[in-house]
C-alpha positions in Angstrom: -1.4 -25.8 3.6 -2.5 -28.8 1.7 -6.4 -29.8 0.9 -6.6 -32.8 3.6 -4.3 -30.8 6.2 -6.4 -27.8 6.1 -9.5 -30.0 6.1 -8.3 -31.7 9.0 -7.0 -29.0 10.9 -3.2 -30.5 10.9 0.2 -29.3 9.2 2.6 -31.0 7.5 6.2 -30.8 8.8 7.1 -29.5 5.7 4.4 -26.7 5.7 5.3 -25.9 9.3 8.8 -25.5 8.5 7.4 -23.2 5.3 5.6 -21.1 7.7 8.5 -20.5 10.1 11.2 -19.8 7.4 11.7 -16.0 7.1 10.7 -14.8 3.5 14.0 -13.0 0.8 12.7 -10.1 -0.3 14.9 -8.5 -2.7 15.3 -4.7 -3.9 16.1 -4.0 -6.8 17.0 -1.0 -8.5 16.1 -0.3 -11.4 18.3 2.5 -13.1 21.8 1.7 -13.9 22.4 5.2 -15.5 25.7 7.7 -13.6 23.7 10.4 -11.3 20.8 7.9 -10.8 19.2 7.8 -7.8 18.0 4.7 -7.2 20.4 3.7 -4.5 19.3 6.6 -2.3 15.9 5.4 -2.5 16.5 1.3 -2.4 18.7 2.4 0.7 15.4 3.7 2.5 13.2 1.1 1.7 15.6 -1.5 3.2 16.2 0.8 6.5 12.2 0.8 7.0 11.8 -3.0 5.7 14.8 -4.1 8.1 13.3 -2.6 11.3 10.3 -4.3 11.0 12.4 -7.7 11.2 10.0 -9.9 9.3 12.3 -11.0 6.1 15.2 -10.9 5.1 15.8 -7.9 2.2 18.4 -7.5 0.5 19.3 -4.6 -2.6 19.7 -6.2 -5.6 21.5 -3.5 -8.0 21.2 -4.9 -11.9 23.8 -2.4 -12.3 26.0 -5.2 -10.8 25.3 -7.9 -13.2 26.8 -6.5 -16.3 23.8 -7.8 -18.6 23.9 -8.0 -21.9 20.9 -6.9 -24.4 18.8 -9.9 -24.6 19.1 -11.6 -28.2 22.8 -9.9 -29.2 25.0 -12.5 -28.0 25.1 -16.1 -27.2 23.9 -16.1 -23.6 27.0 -17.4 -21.9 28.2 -14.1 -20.1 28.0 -15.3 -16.5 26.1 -12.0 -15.5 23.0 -13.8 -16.8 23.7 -17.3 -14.9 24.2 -15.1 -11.9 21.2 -12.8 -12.3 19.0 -16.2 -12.6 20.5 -17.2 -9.4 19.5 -14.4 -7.3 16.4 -14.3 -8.7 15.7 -17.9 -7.9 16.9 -17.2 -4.6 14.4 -14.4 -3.6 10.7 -15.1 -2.9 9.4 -11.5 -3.8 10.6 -7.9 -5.0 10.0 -4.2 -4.2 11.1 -2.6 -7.7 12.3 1.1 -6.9 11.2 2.0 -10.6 12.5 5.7 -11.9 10.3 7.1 -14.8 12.1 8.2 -18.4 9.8 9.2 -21.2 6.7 8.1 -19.4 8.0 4.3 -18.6 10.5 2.3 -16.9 14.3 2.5 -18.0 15.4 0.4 -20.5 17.8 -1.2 -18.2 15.1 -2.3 -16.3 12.9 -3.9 -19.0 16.1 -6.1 -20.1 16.6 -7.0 -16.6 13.1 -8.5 -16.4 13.9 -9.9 -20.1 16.7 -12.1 -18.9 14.6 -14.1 -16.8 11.8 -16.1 -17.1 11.3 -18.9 -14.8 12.8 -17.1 -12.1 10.6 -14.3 -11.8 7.1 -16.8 -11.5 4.9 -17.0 -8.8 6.4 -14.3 -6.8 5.3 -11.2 -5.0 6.4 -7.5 -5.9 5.7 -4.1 -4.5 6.6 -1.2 -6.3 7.9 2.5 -5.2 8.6 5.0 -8.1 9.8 8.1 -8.4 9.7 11.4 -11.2 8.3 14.3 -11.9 5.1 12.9 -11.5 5.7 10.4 -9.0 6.7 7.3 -11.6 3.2 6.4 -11.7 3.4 6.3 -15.7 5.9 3.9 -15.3 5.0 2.0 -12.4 1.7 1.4 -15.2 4.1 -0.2 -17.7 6.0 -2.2 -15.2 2.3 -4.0 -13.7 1.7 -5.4 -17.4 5.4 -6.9 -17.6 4.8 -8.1 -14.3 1.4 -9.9 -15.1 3.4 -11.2 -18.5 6.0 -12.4 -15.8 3.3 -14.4 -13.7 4.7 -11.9 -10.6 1.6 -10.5 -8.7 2.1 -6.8 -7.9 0.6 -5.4 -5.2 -1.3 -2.5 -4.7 -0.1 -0.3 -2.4 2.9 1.7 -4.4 4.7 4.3 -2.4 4.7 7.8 -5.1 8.1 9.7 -4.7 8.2 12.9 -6.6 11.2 14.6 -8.0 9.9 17.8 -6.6 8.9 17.4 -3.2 11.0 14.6 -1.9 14.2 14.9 -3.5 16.5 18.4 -3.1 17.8 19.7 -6.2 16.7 16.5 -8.3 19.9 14.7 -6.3 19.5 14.5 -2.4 16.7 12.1 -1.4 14.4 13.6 1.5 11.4 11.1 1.9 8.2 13.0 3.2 7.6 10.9 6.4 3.8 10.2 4.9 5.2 8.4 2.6 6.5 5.9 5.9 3.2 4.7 6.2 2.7 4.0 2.4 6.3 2.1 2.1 5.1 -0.3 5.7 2.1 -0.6 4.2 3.1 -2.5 0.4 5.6 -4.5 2.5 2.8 -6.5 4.6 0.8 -7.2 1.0 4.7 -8.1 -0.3 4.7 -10.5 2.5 1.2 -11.6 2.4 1.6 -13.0 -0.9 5.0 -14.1 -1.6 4.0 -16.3 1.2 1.2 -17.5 -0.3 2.9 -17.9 -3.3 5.8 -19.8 -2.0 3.3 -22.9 -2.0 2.5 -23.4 -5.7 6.3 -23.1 -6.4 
């Protein structure tokens, strides 16, 4: 809401229009590597986010983009234009980050490399997952994020290898972690919204 209109107690039609519009939140996962499980996991977050019927999320695999390392070729693989797009299209992110030698994949770094614009001014949550929950990486991905102007949230849903997936393979959530997930979506929510009006 602009200065006068909150001032004066009134809404634009524009800002009305803003307030009923339902948020894209996309899911992206963030390992593009053969066994990875990052699609078991993205899967479940959108089940709980989709039941709850207050955005629309979608998954967003950078597996499907076919990105090139950033600074080896001339930038005109239409993977890139098309990555951009999406981005630009989606008001926030829940990152379902896997942990490799203590940080985020290197798939994933050159995925947030490839944009720039695109990624400002937007929410994202974060769930990781490893032997120690992805919480070393899910430390490295907050300073890209901040580097990105995206505001990451607090709450960040803690999936261990150990406990929640069988073998290392099958994904089988604790149902704590239900709360945790519902929980990073509403601050997701809070503040793309907010964020949607200095874009």
């Amino acid at each position: 809401m602009g200065f006068f209109s909150r001032l004066f107690g009134q809404e634009t039609k524009e800002e009305t229009s803003m307030a009923n519009e339902k948020l894209n939140i996309g899911i992206i996962l963030g390992s593009t590597r053969q066994g990875r499980v990052s699609p078991q996991v993205g899967e479940w977050v959108k089940g709980i986010a989709d039941k709850r019927g207050d955005a629309n999320y979608e998954i967003v695999d950078i597996k499907d983009f076919d990105l090139p390392f950033l600074g080896t070729t001339d930038g005109s693989e239409p993977g890139l234009g098309r990555w951009n797009e999406k981005l630009t299209s989606l008001d926030g992110f829940v990152f379902i980050v896997a942990e490799y030698n203590h940080s985020i994949t290197g798939a994933l770094k050159n995925a947030l490399d490839c944009a720039r614009e695109a990624w400002n001014n937007k929410a994202a949550g974060i769930v990781s997952y490893g032997s120690t929950g992805g919480a070393r990486a899910a430390e490295h991905l907050r300073g890209i994020c901040g580097e990105l102007s995206i505001a990451d949230v607090r709450v960040h849903p803690t999936l261990s290898l150990f406990t929640d997936f069988e073998n290392g393979t099958d994904f089988k959530p604790k149902d704590l972690h239900l709360n945790n997930v519902n929980a990073m979506l509403d601050q997701v929510l809070a503040w793309s919204g907010a964020l949607k009006t200095v874009r």
